[in-house]
C-alpha positions in Angstrom: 0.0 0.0 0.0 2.9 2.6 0.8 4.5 1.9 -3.0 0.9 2.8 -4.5 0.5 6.0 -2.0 3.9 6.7 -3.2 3.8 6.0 -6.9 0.0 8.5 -6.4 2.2 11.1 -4.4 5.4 11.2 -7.0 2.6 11.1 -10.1 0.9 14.3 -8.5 3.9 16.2 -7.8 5.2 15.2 -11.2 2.1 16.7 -12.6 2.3 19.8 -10.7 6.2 20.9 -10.7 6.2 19.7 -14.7 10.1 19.0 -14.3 12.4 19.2 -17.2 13.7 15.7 -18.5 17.1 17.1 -19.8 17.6 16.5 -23.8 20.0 13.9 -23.3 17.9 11.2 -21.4 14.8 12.6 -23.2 15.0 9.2 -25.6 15.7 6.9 -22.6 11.8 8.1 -20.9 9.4 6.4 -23.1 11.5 3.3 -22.6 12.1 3.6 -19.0 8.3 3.9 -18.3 7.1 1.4 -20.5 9.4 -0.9 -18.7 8.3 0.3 -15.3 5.1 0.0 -16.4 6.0 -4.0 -16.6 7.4 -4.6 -13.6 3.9 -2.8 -12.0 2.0 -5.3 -13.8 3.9 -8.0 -13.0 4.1 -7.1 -9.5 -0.4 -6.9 -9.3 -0.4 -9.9 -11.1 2.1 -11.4 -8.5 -0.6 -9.9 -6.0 -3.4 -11.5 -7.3 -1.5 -14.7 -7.7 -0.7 -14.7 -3.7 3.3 -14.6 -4.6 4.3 -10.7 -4.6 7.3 -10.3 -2.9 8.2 -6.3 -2.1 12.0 -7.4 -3.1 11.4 -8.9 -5.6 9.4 -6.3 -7.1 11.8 -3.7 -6.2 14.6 -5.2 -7.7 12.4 -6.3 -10.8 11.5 -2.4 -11.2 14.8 -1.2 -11.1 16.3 -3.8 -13.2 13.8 -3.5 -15.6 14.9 0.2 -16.0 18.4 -0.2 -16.0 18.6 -2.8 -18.6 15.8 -1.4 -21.0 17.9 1.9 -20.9 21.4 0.4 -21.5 19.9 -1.4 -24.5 18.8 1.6 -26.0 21.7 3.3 -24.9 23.9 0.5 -26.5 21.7 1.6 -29.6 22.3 4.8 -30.5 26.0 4.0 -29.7 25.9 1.5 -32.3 23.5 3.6 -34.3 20.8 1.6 -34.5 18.7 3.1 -31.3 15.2 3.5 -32.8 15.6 0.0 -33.8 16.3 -1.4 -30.5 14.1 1.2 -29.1 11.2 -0.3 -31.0 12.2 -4.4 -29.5 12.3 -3.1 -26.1 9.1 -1.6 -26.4 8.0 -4.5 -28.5 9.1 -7.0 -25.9 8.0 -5.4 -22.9 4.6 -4.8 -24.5 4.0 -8.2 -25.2 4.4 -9.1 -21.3 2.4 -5.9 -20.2 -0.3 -7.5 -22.3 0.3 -11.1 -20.9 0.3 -9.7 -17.4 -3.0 -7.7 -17.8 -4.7 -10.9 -19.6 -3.7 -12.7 -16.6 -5.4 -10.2 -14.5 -8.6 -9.8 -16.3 -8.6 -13.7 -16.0 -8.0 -13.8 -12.2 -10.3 -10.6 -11.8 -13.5 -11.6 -13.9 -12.8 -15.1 -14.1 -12.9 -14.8 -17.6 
């Protein structure tokens, strides 16, 4: 309950300040929130299935961050960062979609 207060809290004040994502790591934020967004779903579905672990999820969330990033950066040092870009999101969509399914099955028992 205190990570969802705090993600609500840091959301709100994120809204309000509006702060500057310098131009640098500007292509690293779409990719660092679609793979936070995983490890959130993971962690719910972990909920729902009785096996959530706080460490677990906060080592899955920062992991998930750190590598999507270094792939991307990898990328453009290689060149080839929209491409890689585009699997990460790619990849991490697929289980942010296989997460939710599982969610909507546990939920509505459908």
């Amino acid at each position: 309950m205190i990570a969802v207060i705090g993600l609500l809290i840091g959301a709100l004040l994120g809204v309000f300040f509006q702060p500057d994502v310098p131009v640098a790591l500007q292509p690293y934020l779409p990719i660092a929130v679609v793979a936070a967004l995983d490890a959130i779903f993971g962690g719910l579905r972990a909920l729902l299935d009785g096996i959530f672990d706080d460490k677990v999820f906060v080592v899955s969330f920062l992991s998930n961050v750190v590598v999507a990033a270094l792939i991307v950066f990898l990328g453009d040092q290689l060149g080839v960062g929209n491409q890689l870009s585009t699997g990460v999101v790619v990849v991490l969509g697929i289980r942010i979609f296989s997460n939710a399914a599982a969610i909507r099955r546990h939920l509505f028992k459908a």
